[in-house]
MOPAC internal coordinates of N, CA, C and O (Angstrom, degrees):
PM7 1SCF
backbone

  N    0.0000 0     0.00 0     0.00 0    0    0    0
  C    1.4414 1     0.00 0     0.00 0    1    0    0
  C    1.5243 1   109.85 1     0.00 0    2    1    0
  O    1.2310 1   121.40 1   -31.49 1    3    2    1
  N    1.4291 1   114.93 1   148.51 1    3    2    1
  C    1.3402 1   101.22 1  -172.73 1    5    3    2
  C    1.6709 1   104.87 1   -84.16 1    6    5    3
  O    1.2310 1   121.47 1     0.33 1    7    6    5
  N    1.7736 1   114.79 1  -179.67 1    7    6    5
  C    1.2725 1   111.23 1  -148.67 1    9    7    6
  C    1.8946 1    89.68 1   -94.80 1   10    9    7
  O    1.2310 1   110.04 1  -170.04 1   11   10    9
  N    0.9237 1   136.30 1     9.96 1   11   10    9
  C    1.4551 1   151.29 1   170.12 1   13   11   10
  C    1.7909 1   112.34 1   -76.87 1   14   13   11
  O    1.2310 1   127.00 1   159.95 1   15   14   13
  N    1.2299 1   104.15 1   -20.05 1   15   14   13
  C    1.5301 1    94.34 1  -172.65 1   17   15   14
  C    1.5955 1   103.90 1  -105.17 1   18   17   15
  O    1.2310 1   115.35 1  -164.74 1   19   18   17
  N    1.1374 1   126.43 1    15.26 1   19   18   17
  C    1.7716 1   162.49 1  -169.47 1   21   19   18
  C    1.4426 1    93.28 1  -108.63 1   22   21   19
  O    1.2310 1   111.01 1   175.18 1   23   22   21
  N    1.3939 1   134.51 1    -4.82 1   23   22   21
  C    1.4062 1   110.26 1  -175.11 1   25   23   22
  C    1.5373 1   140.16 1   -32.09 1   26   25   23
  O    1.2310 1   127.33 1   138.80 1   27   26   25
  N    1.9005 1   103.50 1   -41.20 1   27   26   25
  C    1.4222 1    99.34 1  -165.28 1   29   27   26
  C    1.8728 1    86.60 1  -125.21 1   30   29   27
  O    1.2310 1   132.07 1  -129.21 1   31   30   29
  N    1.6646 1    94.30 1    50.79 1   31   30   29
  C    1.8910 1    77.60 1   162.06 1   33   31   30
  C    1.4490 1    88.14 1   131.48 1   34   33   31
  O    1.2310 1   120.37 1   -47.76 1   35   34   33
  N    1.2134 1   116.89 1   132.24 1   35   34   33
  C    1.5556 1   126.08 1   142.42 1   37   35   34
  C    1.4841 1   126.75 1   -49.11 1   38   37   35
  O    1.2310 1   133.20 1   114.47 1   39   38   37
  N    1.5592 1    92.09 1   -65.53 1   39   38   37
  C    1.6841 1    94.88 1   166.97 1   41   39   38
  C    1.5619 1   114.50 1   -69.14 1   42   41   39
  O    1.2310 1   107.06 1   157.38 1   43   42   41
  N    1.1899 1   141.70 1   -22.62 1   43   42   41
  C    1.6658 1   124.81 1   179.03 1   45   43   42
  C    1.3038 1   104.94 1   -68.21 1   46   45   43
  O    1.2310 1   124.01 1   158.75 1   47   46   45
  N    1.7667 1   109.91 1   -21.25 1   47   46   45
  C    1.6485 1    93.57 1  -171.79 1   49   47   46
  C    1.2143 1   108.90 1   -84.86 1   50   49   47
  O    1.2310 1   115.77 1   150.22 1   51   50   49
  N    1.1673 1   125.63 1   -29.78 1   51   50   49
  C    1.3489 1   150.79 1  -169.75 1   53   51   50
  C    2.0231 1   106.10 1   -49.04 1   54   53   51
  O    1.2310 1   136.74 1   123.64 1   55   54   53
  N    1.5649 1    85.18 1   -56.36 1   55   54   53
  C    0.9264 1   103.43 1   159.85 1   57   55   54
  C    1.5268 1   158.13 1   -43.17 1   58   57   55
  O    1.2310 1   130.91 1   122.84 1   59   58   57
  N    1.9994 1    96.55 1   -57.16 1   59   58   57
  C    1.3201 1   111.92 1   154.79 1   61   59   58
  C    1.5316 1   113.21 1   -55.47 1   62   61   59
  O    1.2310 1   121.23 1   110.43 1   63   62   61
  N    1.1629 1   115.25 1   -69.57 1   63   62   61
  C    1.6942 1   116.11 1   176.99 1   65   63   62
  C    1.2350 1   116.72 1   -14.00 1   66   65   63
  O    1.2310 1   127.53 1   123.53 1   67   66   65
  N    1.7876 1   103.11 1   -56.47 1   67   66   65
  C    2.0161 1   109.94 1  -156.36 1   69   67   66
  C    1.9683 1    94.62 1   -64.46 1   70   69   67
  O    1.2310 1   124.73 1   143.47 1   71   70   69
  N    1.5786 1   108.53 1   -36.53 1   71   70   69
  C    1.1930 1   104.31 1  -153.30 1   73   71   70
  C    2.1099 1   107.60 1   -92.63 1   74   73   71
  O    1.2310 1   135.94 1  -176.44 1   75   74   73
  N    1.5884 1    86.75 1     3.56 1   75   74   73
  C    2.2949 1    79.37 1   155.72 1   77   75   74
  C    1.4579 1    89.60 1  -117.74 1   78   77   75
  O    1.2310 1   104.39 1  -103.82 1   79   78   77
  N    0.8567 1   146.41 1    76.18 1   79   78   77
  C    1.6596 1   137.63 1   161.87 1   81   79   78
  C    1.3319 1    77.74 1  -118.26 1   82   81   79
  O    1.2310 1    86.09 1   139.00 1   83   82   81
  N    1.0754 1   170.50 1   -41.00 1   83   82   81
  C    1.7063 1   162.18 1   154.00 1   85   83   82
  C    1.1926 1   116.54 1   -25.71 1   86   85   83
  O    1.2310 1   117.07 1   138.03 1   87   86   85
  N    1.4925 1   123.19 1   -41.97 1   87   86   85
  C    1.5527 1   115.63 1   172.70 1   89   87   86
  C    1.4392 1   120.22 1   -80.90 1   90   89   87
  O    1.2310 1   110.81 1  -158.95 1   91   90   89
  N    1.3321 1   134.89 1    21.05 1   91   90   89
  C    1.4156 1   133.34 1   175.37 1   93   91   90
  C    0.9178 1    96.09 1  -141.72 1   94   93   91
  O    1.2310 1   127.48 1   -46.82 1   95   94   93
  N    1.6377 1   103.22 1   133.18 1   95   94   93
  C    1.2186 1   102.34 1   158.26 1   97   95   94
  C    1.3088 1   148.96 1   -80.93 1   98   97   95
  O    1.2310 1   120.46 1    22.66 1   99   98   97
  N    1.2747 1   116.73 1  -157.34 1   99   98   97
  C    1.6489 1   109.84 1  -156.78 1  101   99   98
  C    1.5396 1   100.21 1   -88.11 1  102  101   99
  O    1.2310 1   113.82 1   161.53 1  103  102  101
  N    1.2753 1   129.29 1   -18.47 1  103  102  101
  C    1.1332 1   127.65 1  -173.26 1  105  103  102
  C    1.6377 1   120.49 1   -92.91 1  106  105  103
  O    1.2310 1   131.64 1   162.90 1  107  106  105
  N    1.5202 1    95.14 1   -17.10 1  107  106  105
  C    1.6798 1   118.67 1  -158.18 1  109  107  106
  C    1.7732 1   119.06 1    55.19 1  110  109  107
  O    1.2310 1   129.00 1  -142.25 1  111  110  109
  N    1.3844 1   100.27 1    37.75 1  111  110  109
  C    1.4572 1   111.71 1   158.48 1  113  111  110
  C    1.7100 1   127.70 1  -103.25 1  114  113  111
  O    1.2310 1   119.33 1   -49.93 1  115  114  113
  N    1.4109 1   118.88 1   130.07 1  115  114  113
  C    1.3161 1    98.89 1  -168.47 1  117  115  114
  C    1.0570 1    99.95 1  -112.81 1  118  117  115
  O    1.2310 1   122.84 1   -50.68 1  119  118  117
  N    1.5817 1   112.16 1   129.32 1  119  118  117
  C    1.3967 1   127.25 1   175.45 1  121  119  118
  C    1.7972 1   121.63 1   -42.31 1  122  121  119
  O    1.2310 1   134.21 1    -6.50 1  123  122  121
  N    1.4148 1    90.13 1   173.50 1  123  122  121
  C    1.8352 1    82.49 1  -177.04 1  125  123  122
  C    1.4829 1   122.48 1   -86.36 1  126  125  123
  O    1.2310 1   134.74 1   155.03 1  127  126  125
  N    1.2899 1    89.09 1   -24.97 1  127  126  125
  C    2.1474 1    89.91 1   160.71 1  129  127  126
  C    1.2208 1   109.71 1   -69.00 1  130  129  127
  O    1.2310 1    95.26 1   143.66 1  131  130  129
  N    1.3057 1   160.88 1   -36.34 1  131  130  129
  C    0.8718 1   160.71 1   -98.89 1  133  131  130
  C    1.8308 1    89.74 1  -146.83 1  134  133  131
  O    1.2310 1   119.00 1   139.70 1  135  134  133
  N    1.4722 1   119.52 1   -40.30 1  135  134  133
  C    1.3022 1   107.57 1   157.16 1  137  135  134
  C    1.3794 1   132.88 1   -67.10 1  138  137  135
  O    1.2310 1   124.04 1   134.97 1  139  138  137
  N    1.2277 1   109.85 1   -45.03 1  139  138  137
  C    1.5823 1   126.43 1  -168.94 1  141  139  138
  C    1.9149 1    92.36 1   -63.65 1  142  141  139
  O    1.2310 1   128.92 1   138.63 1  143  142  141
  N    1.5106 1   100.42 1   -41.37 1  143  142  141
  C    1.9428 1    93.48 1   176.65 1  145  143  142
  C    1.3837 1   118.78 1   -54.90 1  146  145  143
  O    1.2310 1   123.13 1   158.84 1  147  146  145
  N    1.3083 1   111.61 1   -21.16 1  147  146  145
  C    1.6170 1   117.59 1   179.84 1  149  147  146
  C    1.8039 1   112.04 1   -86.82 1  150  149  147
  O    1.2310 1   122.17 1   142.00 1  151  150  149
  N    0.8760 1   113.46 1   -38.00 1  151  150  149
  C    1.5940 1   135.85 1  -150.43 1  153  151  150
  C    2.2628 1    90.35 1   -91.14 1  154  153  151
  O    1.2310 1   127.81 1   166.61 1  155  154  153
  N    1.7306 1   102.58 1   -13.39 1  155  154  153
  C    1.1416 1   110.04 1   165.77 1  157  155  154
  C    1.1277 1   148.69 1  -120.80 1  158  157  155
  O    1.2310 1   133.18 1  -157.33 1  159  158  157
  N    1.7466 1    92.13 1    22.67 1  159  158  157
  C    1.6622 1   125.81 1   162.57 1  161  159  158
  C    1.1420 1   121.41 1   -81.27 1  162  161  159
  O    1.2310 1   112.29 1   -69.73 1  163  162  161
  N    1.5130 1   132.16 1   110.27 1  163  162  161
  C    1.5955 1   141.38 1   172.66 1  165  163  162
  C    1.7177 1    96.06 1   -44.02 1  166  165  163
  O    1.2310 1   134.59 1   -61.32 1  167  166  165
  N    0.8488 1    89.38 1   118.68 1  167  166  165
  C    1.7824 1   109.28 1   175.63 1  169  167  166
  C    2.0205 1    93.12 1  -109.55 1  170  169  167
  O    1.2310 1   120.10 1   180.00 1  171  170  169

């Protein structure tokens, strides 16, 4: 990643990262609820 997206801290980013590695899964497949939730956002 470039050193610009580090703005307010090495460790805060470090940080943010560790704490969404929970919303994907392990396979990087997204389930079918998880589509239909998208596909039901007013764009």
């Amino acid at each position: 990643m470039p050193k610009e997206y580090a703005n307010a801290g090495q460790a805060l980013y470090e940080k943010s990262i560790n704490d969404t590695k929970t919303m994907f899964n392990k396979d990087g497949m997204m389930n079918a609820d998880g589509a239909k939730n998208v596909l039901s956002i007013p764009g």
